[in-house]
C-alpha positions in Angstrom: -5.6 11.5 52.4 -5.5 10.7 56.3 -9.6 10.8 58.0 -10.1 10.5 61.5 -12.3 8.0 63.4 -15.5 9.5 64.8 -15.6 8.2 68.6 -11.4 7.6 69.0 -9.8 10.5 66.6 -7.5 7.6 65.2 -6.1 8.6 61.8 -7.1 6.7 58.7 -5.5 6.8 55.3 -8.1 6.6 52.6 -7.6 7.1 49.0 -5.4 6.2 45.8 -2.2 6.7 48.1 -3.6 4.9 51.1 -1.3 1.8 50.2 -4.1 -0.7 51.0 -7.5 -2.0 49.8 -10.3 0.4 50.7 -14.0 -0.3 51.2 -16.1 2.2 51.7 -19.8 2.1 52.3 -22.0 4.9 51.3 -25.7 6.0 51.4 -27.7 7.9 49.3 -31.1 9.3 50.0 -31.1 12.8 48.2 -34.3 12.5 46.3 -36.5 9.6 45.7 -34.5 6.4 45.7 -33.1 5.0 49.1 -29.1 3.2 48.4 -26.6 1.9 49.9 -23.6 0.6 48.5 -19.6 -0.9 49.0 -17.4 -0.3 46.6 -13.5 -1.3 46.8 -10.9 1.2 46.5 -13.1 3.7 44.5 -13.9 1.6 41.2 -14.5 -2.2 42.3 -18.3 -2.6 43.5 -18.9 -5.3 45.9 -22.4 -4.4 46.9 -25.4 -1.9 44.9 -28.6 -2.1 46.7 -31.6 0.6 45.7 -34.9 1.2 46.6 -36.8 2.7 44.1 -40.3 5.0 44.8 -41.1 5.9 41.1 -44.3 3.8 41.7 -44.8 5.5 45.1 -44.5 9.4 43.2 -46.2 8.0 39.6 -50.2 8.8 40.6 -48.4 12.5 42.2 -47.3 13.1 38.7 -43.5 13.9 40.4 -41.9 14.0 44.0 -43.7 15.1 47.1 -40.8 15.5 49.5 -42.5 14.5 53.0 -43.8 11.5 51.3 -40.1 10.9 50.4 -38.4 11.3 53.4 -41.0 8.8 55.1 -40.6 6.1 52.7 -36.6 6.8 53.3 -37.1 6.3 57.1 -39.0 2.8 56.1 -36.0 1.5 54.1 -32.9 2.8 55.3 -32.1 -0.2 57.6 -33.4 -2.8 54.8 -30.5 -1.3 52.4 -27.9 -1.3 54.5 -28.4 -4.8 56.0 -29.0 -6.2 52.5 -25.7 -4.2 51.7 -23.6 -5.9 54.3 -25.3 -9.3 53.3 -24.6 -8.8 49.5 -20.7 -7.6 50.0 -19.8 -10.1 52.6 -18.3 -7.9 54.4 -18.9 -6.5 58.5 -18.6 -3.2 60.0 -15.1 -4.1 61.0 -14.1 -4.3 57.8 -15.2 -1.2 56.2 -12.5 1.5 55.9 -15.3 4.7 56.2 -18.9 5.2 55.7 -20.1 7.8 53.5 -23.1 10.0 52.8 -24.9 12.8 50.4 -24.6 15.8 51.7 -26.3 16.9 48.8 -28.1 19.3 46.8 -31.2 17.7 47.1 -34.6 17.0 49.2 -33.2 18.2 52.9 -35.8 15.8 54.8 -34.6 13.2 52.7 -31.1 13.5 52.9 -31.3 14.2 56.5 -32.3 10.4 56.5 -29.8 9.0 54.7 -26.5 11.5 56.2 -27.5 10.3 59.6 -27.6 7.0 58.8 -24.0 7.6 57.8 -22.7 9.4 60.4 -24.4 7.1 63.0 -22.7 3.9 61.6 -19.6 5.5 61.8 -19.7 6.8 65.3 -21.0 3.5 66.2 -18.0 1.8 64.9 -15.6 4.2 65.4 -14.8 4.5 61.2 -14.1 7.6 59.2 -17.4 9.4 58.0 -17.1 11.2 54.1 -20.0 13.4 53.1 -20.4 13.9 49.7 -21.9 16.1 46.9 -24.0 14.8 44.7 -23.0 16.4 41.8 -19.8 15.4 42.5 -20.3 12.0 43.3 -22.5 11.6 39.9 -19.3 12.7 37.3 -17.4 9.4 39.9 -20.0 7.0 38.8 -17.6 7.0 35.2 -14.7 5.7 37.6 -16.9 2.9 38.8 -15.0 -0.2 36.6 -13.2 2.3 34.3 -9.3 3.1 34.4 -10.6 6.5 33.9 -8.3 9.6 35.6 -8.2 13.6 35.1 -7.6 15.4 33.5 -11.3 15.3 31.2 -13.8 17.3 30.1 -17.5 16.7 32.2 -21.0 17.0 30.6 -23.2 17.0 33.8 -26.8 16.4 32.6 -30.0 16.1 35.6 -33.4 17.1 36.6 -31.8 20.2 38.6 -28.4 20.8 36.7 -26.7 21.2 33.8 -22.8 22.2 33.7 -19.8 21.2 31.5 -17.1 20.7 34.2 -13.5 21.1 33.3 -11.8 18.2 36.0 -8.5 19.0 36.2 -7.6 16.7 39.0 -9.5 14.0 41.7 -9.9 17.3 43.8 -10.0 20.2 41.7 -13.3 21.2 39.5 -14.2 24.1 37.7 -17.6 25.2 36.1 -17.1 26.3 33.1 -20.9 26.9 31.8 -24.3 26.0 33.5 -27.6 26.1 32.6 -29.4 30.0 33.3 -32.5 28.7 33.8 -34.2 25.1 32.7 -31.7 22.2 33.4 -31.9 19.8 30.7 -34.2 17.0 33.0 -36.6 19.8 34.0 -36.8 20.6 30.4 -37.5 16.8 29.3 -40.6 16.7 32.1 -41.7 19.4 31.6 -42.3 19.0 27.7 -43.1 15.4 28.9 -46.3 16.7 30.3 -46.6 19.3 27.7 -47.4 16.1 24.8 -49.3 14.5 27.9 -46.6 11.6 29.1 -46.7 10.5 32.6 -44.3 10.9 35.4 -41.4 10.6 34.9 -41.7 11.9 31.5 -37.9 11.8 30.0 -37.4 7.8 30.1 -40.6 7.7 28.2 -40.2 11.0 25.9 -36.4 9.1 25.2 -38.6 6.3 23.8 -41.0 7.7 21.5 -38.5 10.0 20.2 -36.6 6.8 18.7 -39.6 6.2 16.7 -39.9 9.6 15.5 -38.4 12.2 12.8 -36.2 14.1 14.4 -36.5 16.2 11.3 -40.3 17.1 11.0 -40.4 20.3 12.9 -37.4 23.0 13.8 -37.1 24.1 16.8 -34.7 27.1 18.1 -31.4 26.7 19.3 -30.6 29.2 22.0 -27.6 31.3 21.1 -26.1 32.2 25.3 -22.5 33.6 25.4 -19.7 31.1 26.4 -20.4 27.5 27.9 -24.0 28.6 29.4 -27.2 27.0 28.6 -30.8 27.9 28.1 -34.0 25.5 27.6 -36.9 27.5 28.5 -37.0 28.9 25.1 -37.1 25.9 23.0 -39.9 24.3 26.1 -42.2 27.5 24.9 -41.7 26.4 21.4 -42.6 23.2 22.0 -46.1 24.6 23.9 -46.6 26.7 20.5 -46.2 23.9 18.3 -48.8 21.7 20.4 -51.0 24.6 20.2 -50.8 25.0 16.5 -50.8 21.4 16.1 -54.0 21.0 17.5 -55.6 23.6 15.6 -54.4 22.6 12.5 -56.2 18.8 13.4 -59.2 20.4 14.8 -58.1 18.7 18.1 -59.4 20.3 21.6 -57.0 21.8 23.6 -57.0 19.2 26.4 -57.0 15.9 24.0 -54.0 14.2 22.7 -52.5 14.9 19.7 -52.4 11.6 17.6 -49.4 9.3 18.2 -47.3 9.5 15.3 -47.2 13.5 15.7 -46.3 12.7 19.4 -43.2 10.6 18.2 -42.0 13.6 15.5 -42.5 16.4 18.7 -40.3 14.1 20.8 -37.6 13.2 18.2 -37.4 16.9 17.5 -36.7 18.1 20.5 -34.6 15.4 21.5 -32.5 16.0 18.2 -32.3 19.9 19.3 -31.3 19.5 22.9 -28.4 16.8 22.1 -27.2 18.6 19.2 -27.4 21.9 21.6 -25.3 19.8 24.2 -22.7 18.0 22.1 -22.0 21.7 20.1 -20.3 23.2 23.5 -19.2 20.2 25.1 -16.7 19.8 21.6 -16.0 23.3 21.6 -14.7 23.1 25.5 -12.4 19.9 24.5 -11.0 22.1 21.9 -9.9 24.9 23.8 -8.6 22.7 26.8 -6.7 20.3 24.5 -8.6 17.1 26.1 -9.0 14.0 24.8 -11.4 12.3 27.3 -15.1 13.2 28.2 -17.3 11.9 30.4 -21.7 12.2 30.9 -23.0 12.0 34.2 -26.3 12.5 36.0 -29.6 11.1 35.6 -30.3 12.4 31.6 -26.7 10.7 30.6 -28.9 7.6 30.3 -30.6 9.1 27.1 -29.6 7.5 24.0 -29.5 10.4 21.7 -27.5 12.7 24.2 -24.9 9.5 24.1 -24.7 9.0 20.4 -23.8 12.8 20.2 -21.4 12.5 22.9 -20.3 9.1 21.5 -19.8 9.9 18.4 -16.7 11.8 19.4 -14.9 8.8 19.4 -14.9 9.1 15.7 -12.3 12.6 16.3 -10.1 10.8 18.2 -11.6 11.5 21.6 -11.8 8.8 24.3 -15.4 9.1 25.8 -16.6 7.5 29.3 -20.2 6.8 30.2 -21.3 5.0 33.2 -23.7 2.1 32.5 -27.8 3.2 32.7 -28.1 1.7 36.5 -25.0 4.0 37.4 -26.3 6.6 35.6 -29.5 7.7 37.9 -28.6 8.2 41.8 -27.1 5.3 43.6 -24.8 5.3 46.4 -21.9 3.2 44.4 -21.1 6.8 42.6 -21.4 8.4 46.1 -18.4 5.7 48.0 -16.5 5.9 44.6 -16.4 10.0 45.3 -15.6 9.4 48.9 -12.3 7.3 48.0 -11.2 9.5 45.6 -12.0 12.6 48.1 -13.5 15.0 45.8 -14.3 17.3 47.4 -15.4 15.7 50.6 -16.8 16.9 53.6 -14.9 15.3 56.8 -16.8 17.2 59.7 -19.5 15.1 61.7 -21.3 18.1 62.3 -22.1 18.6 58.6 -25.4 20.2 57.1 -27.5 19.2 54.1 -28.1 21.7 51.6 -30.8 22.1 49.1 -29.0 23.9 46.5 -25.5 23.6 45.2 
């Protein structure tokens, strides 16, 4: 697909049809982890730097956006020079620079988008911005010989969607989440059973020590390819409740480990089983036999085995590896050269919301 140059207007080819390598580098600063990245010709990475704030967010009990966006501002330059550094490469010989446009944290993206843009005014390159949503179901390209058409199970803090991808360029939503995405459900019932930030990693853990079978918990029944988790998170506030009552345990003390595990593995077991149900149905009516996982909660080992256990029908399933999984900006360059829906313009916005 031809891109023009920021300061000259020269046309650049960029893409599987380009006819010669392309490296692209990209930033990503939607939410709490500063990245930049170069990756060649949309699957090949030559360079993954990230800088993580979990610690900086952990005593906050989640993210404080100002907070964020200053520690952003404090390592944006560090990535990108320890980018250039690990790929070997210079500005000359990156095809275009890329950035998250979002959703996300709009003072933080703002950081990482000008970044971007300024790099590629600077050295007269094609800029790409990027959605982050998009850019997460391209991590499964990264190292893959993965190509459309598949079916998408797009699993975050914010979102939940099953995706039919048709083509590098053309996406439709088939079903989303009408109220908690499937992340937001995991932290929430995190701090429900009294986990620290971030709660799903650690809810992931106990639940593989638990019965996944001591206590049922509802399965919403929402028309089509929709979800719903704010039912099941109120059951799982009930069942603390009555757990505690039951041990004669005050409402703001812990519920003894071993019950903790049983809570987890339940509602892990529910979730997945919720998940993989309409994921298989929508293969089935579109005749696929690939599917990917993407976003942050694709890292979760029981949402995986669901999904991966596919394999056993027939069905070819993609996954990226765990540090692909949560944001980075490899997933963001690999969407860039495979323009999925890309945003060309210099004079780009960041949005919150998709």
């Amino acid at each position: 697909m031809e891109k023009k140059t920021l300061f000259s207007g020269k046309s650049v080819n960029i893409g599987v049809d380009s006819g010669y390598d392309n490296y692209i580098m990209a930033i990503e600063s939607s939410c709490d982890e500063t990245a930049c990245a170069v990756v060649k010709n949309g699957r090949e990475v030559i360079a993954n730097i990230v800088a993580s704030q979990i610690k900086t967010h952990e005593k906050f009990g989640g993210v404080i956006p100002e907070i964020a966006a200053r520690e952003h501002l404090e390592a944006i330059n560090v990535v990108i020079e320890e980018a250039f550094e690990q790929s070997g490469l210079k500005a000359q010989d990156i095809t275009a620079f890329a950035g998250t446009v979002g959703p996300g944290l709009v003072g933080c993206l703002l950081v990482g988008l000008n970044a971007a843009k300024t790099l590629a005014l600077v050295h007269d390159k094609a800029f790409i911005g990027v959605n982050h949503l998009n850019a997460h179901l391209c991590a499964n390209y990264i190292d893959t010989d993965l190509k459309p058409p598949f079916m998408a199970l797009l699993i975050s803090g914010g979102h939940t969607q099953i995706i039919d991808v048709e083509s590098y360029s053309k996406q439709t939503i088939l079903g989303e989440t009408i109220d908690d995405a499937v992340g937001e459900a995991y932290d929430k019932v995190a701090r429900l059973i009294g986990l620290p930030y971030p709660g799903g990693p650690k809810l992931d853990k106990l639940a593989q020590l638990g019965n996944p079978k001591a206590y049922e918990l509802p399965i919403s029944k929402v028309d089509g390819y929709n979800f719903s988790f704010s039912g099941l998170k109120t059951a799982v506030l009930r069942l603390v409740k009555q757990l505690k009552k039951e041990n004669n345990i005050a409402d703001n003390d812990e519920l003894p480990e071993n019950i903790i595990k049983d809570i987890c593995a339940s509602f892990q077991d529910c979730v997945s089983r919720t998940l993989a149900k309409k994921v298989k149905k929508a293969l089935q009516e579109k005749g696929y036999n690939q599917v990917v996982i993407a976003g942050g909660v694709a890292a979760n080992s029981e949402i995986r085995k669901k999904i991966f256990d596919f394999e056993k029908d027939g069905y070819k399933v993609y996954a990226p590896i765990m540090k692909y999984c949560t944001d980075n900006a490899s997933m963001v360059a690999s969407c860039a050269y495979f323009n999925t829906n890309t945003y060309d313009s210099a004079d780009v916005e960041v949005f919150s919301r998709a």
